[in-house]
C-alpha positions, -999 to 999 in steps of 0.1 A, spaced: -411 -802 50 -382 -774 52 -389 -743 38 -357 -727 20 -347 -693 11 -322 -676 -7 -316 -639 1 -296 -614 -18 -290 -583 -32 -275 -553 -48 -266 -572 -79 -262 -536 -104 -266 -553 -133 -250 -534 -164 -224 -515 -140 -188 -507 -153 -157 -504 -131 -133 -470 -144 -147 -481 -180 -146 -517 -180 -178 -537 -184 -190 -567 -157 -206 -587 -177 -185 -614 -177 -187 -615 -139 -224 -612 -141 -230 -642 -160 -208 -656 -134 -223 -651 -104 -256 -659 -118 -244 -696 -132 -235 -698 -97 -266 -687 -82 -283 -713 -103 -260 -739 -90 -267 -727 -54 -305 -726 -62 -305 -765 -75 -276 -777 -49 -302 -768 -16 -333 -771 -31 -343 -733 -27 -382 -728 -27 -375 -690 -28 -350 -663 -41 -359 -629 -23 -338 -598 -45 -337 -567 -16 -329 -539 -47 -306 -524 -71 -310 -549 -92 -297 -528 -120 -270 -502 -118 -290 -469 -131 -323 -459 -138 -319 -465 -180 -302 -505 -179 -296 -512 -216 -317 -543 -234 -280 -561 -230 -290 -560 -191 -324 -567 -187 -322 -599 -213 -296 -607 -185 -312 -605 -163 -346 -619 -179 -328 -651 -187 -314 -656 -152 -348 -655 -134 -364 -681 -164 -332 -703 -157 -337 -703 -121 -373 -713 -126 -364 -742 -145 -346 -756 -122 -370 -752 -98 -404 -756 -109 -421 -740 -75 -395 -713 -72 -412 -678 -62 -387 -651 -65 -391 -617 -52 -374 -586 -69 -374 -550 -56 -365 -521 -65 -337 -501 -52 -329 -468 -56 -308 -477 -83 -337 -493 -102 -364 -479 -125 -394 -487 -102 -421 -489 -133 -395 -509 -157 -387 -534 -127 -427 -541 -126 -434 -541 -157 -428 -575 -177 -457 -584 -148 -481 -605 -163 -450 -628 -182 -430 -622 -145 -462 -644 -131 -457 -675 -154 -422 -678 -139 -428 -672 -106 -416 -636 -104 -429 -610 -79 -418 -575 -92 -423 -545 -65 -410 -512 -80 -431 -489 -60 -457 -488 -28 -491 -495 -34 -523 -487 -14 -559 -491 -19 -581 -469 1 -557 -459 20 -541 -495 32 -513 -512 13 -519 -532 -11 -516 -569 3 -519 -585 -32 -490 -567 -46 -468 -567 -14 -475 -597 4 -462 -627 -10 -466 -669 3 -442 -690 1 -445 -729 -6 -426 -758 2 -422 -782 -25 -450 -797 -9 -472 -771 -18 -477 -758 18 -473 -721 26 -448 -721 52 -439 -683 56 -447 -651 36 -426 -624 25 -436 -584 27 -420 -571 -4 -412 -530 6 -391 -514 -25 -368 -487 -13 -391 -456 2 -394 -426 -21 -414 -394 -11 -445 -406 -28 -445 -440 -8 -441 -418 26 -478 -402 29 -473 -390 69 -440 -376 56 -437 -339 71 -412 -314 75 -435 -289 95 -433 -313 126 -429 -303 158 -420 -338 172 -381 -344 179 -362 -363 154 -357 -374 116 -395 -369 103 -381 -391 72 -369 -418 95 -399 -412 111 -419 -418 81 -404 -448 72 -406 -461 104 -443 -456 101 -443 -474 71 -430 -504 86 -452 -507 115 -484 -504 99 -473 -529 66 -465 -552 93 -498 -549 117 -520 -546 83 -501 -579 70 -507 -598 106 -541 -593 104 -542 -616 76 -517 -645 81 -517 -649 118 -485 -657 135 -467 -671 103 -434 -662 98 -433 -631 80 -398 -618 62 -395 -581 55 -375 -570 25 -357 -536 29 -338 -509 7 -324 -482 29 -294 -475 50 -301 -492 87 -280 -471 117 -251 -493 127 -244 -504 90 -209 -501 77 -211 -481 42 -183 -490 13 -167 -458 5 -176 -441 -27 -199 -470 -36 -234 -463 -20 -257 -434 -21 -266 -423 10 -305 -421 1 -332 -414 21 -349 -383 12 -332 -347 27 -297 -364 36 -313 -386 67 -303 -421 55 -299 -442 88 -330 -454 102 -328 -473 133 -326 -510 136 -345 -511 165 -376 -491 146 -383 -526 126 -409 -539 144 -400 -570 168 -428 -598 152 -409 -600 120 -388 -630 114 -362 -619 94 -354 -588 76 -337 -588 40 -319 -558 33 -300 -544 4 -281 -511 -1 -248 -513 20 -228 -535 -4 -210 -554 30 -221 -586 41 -235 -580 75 -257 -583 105 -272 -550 121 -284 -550 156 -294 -587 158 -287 -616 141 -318 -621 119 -312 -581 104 -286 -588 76 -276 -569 46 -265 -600 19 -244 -576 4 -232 -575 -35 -219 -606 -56 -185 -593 -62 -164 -560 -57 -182 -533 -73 -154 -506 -64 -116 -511 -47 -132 -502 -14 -150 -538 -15 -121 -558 -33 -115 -575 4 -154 -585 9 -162 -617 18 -196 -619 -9 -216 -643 -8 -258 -647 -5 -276 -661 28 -294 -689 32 -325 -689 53 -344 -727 62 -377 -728 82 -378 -765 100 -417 -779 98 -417 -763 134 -415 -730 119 -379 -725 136 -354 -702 114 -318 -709 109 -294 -688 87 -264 -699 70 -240 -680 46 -232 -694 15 -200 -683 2 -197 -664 -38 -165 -671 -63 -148 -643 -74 -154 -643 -111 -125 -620 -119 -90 -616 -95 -94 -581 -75 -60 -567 -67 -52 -536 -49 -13 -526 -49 -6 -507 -21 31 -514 -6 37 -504 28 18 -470 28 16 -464 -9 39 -476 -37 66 -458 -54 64 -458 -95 94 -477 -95 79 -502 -73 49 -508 -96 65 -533 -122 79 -554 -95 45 -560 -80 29 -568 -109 54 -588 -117 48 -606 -86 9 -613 -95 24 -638 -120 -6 -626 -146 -19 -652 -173 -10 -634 -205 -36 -661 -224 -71 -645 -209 -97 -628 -225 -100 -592 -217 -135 -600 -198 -112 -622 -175 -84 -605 -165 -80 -590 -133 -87 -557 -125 -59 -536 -103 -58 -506 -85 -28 -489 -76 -23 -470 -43 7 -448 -48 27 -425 -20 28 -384 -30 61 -384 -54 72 -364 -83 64 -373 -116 70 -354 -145 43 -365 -168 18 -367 -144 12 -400 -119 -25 -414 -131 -10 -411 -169 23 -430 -157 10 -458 -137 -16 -462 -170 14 -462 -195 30 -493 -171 -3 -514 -167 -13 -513 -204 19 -532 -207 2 -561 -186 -25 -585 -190 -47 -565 -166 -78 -539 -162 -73 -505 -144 -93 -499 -114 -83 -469 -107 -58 -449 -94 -52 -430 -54 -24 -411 -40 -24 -420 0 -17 -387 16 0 -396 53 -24 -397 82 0 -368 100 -11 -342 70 -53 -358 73 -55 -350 106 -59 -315 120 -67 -301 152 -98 -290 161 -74 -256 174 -54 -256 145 -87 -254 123 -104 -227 145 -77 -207 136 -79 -209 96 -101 -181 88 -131 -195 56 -122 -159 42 -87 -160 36 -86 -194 20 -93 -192 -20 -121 -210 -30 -100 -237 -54 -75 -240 -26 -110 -253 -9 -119 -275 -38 -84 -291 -43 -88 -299 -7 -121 -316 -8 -114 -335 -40 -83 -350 -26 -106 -358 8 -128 -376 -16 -110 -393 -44 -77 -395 -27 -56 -381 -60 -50 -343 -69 -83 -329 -92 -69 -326 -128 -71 -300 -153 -108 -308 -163 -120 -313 -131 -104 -277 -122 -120 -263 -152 -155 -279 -142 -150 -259 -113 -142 -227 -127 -171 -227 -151 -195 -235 -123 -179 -203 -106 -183 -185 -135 -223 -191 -140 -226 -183 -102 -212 -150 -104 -236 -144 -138 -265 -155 -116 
């Protein structure tokens, strides 16, 4: 009998979009999961981190998300599902409803655990049944690495490269060879919570977060006898470095930079000969996504004819209308281009995303000559900031972001 799995991920729970909660959208996708779950006859749901959206989720979220796994459950009787921890995630609070987690099938790995120096296989090694009963593959349930899961971890190496890759890679290898020695050639699915080399990040929507800024570890450092690896982090739907690598990606846009994402989860079946295949199972889109951008930025008297065109239904609920973000081209504005393009979509049945200005790619890009001959002393220090904040955010900082600044200033020069 088939053995079926169901891998996602990066589902921030309790996350809000420029103010605006996802709730709605939540409870979406996960009526939809359950569908998915029933419609295929999932055995397993593997969850590779961030399941919330910060380390304090409110009781709102974690009912939420309490609910969902006890729905899931229901309809599936033998479903195991397997939740990590991100880096996103309160490792203790994700493991700690344990003992009630068990009666619905719920393996909960917030942190890496060892006895006598080996990992603990009862807490990270997990079987999982056909509806048969029959325990057709296992998964190794690895949260994302902190400092105090990385016991080699050390800086005073004199061995070439990342000694946090390194560390991680180490990790890997010896989970794997301990977790061989038990099951034999099964097939064995890794979960993972990190940023793979080769992975394409969204923009200003993931941390880069291994420890000391070295946040790409190498696909090829996963070792070769594992079936398939589940990864979460990177919030695109992708393979890295061979096809049985994938990140599953996010449910829906968390930020504009994911609004044209194709989300969805992916579905992993083992044939009774043990042989893998992996298909991707397409997500709704709870709430319309629309990004307003015009032929290199709009113009604020372009803005009402576009939404005009979006032919908005004035009748929805707030929780259901679409969210938009404006791109606009560098223009003057009087009253100030964020608060104008705010004034104009209030008037609409819609919820701000945000707001950019596109800056033209001839004033981005600077020689490498040009640049060597800009001296770091004779350029004022908020000249700098304005810079990088527009690099970043794409929009001009505004007064409190420039007074932020200045204070910071201030308490270095006291220091």
């Amino acid at each position: 009998m088939a053995l079926k799995i169901l891998h996602t991920a990066d589902w921030h729970i309790g996350q809000s979009l420029n103010g605006w909660s996802r709730t709605y959208e939540h409870q979406q996708f996960f009526k939809e999961l359950e569908e998915l779950i029933e419609r295929h006859e999932v055995d397993a749901l593997v969850v590779a981190g961030d399941v919330f959206d910060n380390q304090n989720p409110s009781a709102d979220a974690t009912q939420m998300l309490y609910e969902a796994l006890a729905r899931f459950r229901e309809k599936r009787p033998h479903l195991v599902t397997v939740l990590t921890a991100g880096n996103h995630d309160p490792a203790g609070r994700v493991e700690a409803p344990g003992v009630l987690f068990q009666k619905i099938g719920v393996q909960a790995v917030g942190m890496v655990r060892r006895q006598d120096g080996l990992l603990d296989l009862s807490h990270h090694l997990v079987p999982l049944k056909d509806s048969a009963g029959a325990v057709k593959a296992y998964v190794l349930a690895l949260p994302f690495p902190r400092a105090t899961d990385l016991p080699g971890l050390s800086f005073s190496s004199s061995e070439e490269g990342s000694p946090v890759v390194r560390a991680v890679a180490e990790l890997y290898e010896a989970a794997v060879q301990q977790a061989r020695e038990q099951i034999g050639e099964m097939p064995l699915i890794a979960t993972g919570h990190l940023h793979v080399a080769g992975g394409l990040e969204s923009e200003g929507a993931e941390r880069r977060i291994l420890i000391g800024g070295e946040h790409a570890m190498p696909w090829e450092q996963f070792p070769d006898d594992l079936t398939y690896v589940a990864l979460g982090h990177l919030h695109k739907p992708q393979k890295v470095g061979k096809e049985t690598i994938r990140y599953s990606g996010s449910p829906f846009p968390l930020s504009v930079t994911e609004q044209h994402y194709k989300h969805g989860v992916n579905l992993l079946s083992f044939s009774d000969a043990g042989v893998l295949s992996i298909e991707r199972l397409a997500l709704s889109r709870p709430v319309p996504f629309h990004r307003l951008k015009g032929d290199g930025g709009l113009l604020l008297e372009e803005l009402v004819p576009a939404l005009d065109a979006l032919e908005l239904d004035g009748n929805l609920p707030v929780e259901q209308q679409p969210f938009v973000h404006v791109d606009l081209r560098p223009q003057v504005s009087a009253g100030g281009l964020k608060a104008e393009v705010d004034q104009i979509l209030a008037e609409y049945p819609v919820r701000s995303a945000g707001v950019s200005v596109l800056r033209p790619k001839q004033q981005e890009v600077v020689s490498a000559e040009a640049e060597s001959l800009i001296r770091l002393s004779e350029i004022q220090p908020d000249e700098l900031f304005k810079s990088a904040f527009e690099r970043v955010h794409g929009m001009e900082p505004e007064a409190k972001h420039l007074d932020y600044f200045y204070r910071a200033i201030a308490e270095a020069e006291v220091e």
